[in-house]
N, C-alpha and C positions, 0 to 999 in steps of 0.2 A: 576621426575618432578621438574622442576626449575623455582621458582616466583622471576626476578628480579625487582628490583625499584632504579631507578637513588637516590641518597640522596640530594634530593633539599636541604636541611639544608647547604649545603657547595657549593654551587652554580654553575652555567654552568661550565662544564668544573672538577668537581671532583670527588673524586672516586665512583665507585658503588661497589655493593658488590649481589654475588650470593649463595645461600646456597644449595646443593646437598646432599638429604639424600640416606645414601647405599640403604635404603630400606623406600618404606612406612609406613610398620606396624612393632609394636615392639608389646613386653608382660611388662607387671609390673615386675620391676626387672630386666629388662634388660638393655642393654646399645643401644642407639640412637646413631647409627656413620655418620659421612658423613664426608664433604669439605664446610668449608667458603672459596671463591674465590674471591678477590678483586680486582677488577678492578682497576689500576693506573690512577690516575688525570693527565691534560695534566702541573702539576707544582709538586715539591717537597711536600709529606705530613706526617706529624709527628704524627703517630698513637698513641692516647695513650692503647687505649685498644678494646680487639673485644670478645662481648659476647653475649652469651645466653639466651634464655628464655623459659621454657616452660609456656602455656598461655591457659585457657581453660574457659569455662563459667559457672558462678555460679550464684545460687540464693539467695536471705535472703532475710528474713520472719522477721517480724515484729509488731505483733497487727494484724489489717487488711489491711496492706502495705505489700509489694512484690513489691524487684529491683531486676531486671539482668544486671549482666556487665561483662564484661572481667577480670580474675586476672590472673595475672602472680605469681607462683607458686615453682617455682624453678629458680636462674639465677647462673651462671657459666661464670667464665671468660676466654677462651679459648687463649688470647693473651694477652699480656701484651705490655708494649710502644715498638714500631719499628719504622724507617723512610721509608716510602714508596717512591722511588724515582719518580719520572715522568715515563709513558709509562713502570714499571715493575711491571707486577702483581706480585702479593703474595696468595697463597694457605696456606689455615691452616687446619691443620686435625681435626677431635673431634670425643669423643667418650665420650656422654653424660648418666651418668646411671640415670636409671629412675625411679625415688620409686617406690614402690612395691605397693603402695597406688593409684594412679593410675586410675583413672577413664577408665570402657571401654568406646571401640567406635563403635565397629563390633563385631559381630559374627558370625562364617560360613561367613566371606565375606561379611555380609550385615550391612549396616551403622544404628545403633540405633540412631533413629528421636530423634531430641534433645541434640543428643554430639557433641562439638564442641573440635576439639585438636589442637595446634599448637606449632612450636618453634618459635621464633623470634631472629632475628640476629640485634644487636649495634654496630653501630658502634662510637668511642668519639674519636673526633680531633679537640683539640685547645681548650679545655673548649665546643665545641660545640657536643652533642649526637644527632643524627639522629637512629632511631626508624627501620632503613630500611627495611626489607621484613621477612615475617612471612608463612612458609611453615607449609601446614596442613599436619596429619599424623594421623593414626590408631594404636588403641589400641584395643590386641585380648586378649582372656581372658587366664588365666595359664592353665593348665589341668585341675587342683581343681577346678578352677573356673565354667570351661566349663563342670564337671560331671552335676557340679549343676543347668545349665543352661539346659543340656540335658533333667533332669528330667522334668524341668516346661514343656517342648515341649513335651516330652513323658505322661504326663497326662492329655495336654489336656489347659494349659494357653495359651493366646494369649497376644502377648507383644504388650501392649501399648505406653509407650514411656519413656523417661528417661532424669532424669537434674542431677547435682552437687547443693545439699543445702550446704549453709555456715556454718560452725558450725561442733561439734563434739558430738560422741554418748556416751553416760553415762556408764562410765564399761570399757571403751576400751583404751589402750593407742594408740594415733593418731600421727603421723608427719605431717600429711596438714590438714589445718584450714579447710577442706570441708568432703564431704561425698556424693557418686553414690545413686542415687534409681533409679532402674530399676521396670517399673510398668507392672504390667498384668495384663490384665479381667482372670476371675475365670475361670474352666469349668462348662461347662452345668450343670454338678451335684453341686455347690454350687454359682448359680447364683441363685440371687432373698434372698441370704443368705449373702454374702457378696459381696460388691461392687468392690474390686479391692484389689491385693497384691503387696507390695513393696520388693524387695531385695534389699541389702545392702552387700557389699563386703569389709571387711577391712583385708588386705593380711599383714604379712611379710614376713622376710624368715625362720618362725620358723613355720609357720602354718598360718590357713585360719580361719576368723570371717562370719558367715552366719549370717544377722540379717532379717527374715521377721517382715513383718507390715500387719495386714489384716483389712482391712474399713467395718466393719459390717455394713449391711444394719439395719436401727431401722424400727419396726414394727408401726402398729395403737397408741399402747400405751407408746410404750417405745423408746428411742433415739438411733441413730446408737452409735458406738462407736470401738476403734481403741484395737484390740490385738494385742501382741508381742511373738516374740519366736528367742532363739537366738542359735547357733550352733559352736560348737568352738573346733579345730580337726586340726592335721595336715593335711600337704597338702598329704601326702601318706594316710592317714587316707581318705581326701575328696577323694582319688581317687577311695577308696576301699567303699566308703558306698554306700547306698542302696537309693540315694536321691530321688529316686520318693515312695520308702515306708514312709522315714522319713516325707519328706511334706506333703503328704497323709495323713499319721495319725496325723497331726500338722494343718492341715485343719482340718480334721470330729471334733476336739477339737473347734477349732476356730466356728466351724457350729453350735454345739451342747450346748456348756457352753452356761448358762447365761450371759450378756454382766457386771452384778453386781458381776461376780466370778473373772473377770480378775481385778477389778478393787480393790478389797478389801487389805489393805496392800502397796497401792501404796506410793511409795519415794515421797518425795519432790523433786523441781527441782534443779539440782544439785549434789543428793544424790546416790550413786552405785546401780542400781537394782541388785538382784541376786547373793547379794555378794559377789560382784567382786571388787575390787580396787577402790579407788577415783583417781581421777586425780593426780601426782605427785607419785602415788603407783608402783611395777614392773611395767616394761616396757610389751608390747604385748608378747618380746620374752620370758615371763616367765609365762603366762597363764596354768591352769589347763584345759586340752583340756578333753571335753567326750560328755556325753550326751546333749543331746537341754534343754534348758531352756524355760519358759513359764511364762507371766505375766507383767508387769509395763513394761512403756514406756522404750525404750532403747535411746532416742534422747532427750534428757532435752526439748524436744518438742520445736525449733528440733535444740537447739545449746546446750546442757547439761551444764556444766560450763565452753564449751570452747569458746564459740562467745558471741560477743558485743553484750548491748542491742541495740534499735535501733536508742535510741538518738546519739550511739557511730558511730554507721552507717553512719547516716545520714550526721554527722559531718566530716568525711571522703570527703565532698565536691563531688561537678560534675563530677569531673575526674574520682572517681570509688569510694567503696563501703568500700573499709579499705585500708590498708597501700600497694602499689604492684601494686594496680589496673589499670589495661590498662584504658585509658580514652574513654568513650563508645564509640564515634565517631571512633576512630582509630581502638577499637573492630570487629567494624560492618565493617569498611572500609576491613581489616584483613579478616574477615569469611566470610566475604556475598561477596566477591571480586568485585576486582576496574576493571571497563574496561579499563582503559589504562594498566593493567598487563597482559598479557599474558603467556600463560605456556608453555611451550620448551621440548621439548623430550630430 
């Protein structure tokens, strides 16, 4: 599939540029390849450079405030300065690796309501950057990932839908400033008990973080409130566990405790639950992997010590929401698509 867009930034008559990926869908960890294809200007042009983006959407939370915008996430410079002659394209190859951190977008082929992915291709000539075309693309889950996904479907969840929050989970060493919840209604057997469960996926290449969230329902007398459980295993380990027992029995917990049992002992915000590393401690790839854990929030609720408050946010101005951020018009122009784009077999 190929989104081209003329680069009005350099005027009638200048280069365009087409980006061609080998493939739709990638995994976390793998590499995005394709062709940036440049169309020649009908005059001499002195490229300085031609790059990358990848660009997805996020949330932050703030008090009783919530923005969504666009960030871009990763950039890569694929060319360095060239002279583009008149009437000679230029093809550039890439092969972009893609953290391992990695929001999905599909699975089984079907697109999770609420993910948005993309790469964006720059192009900068003359001091002047034109922003030019932004190809969307999938992301499927690793194997580990998809045992774990299997089980929700095998006992009976029903997926409801899924964002990127801003922010980073307490305990965990992170590379992007964000983090997946993928939500589902309960089954039948613990509806009317809890409201909804969150997954949470933080992968490297040394192993896999499982963190659920479960929304208890409160009673007549007493208030809902939010349990935790975390799971941390290589990815040979995810492939080989028993994840619809594990959650199973990480549910009837979740069903049965008191909502005052999870919450006794709770950290302060900031603080490692389950003692696990603070932020600046081993990196993920040195985790002690085994059994699930259970108890205090695992999301500094929900930016731990790694995101902004919201003053910091806010201050980030119109354009986006911290430092990186696609500017939301261009966002939505990008995802929701422009009719004068059309897509090319």
């Amino acid at each position: 599939m190929v989104f081209k867009r003329v680069l009005g930034t350099f005027g009638v008559g200048g280069p365009s540029v087409d980006t061609v990926l080998a493939s739709p869908v990638c995994r976390p960890g793998e590499q995005l390849a394709g062709e940036v294809r440049i169309k020649a200007a009908e005059y001499d042009v002195e490229i300085q450079r031609v790059t990358l983006a990848l660009a997805t959407v996020v949330e932050v939370e703030g008090g009783d405030r919530e923005r969504t915008g666009g960030l871009e996430f990763l950039r890569v410079d694929v060319s360095g300065p060239f002279k583009l002659p008149r009437e000679q394209d230029r093809i550039i190859p890439f092969r972009l690796g893609v953290p391992w951190e990695i929001p999905l977008t599909e699975v089984h082929g079907q697109h999770l309501h609420g993910m948005a992915m993309g790469v964006r291709t720059e192009l900068a000539v003359a001091k002047a950057v034109d922003k030019g075309d932004l190809d969307p693309f999938g992301v499927a889950p690793l194997p580990s990932q998809q045992r774990v996904l299997d089980a929700f479907a095998e006992l009976g969840f029903m997926f409801k839908s899924a964002d990127v929050e801003y922010g980073q989970i307490a305990g965990l060493h992170q590379e992007l400033p964000f983090y997946q919840e993928i939500e589902f209604y309960p089954p039948p057997a613990y509806q009317g008990r809890v409201n909804e469960v969150e997954l949470t996926f933080v992968a490297s290449p040394y192993g896999l973080a499982v963190v659920l969230e479960a929304d208890k329902r409160g009673g007549m007398f007493t208030s809902g409130s939010d349990v935790f459980g975390r799971f941390q295993v290589s990815h040979e380990e995810a492939e080989q566990l028993d994840w619809a027992a594990e959650i199973s029995g990480w549910m009837e917990a979740v069903a049965e405790r008191h909502a005052a049992a999870f919450q006794q002992g709770h950290a302060p915000y900031g603080h490692a639950p389950y003692g696990q590393p603070q932020y600046g401690q081993p990196p993920y790839g040195q985790p002690q992997y085994g059994h699930p854990q259970y108890g205090h929030p695992p999301h500094g609720h929900h930016r731990g010590s790694g995101g902004p408050g919201w003053g910091a946010v806010a201050a980030a101005g119109v354009a986006g929401v911290a430092a990186g951020m696609v500017a939301d018009e261009i966002f939505e122009e990008i995802f929701d698509g422009d009719e004068d784009e059309g897509d090319e077999d």
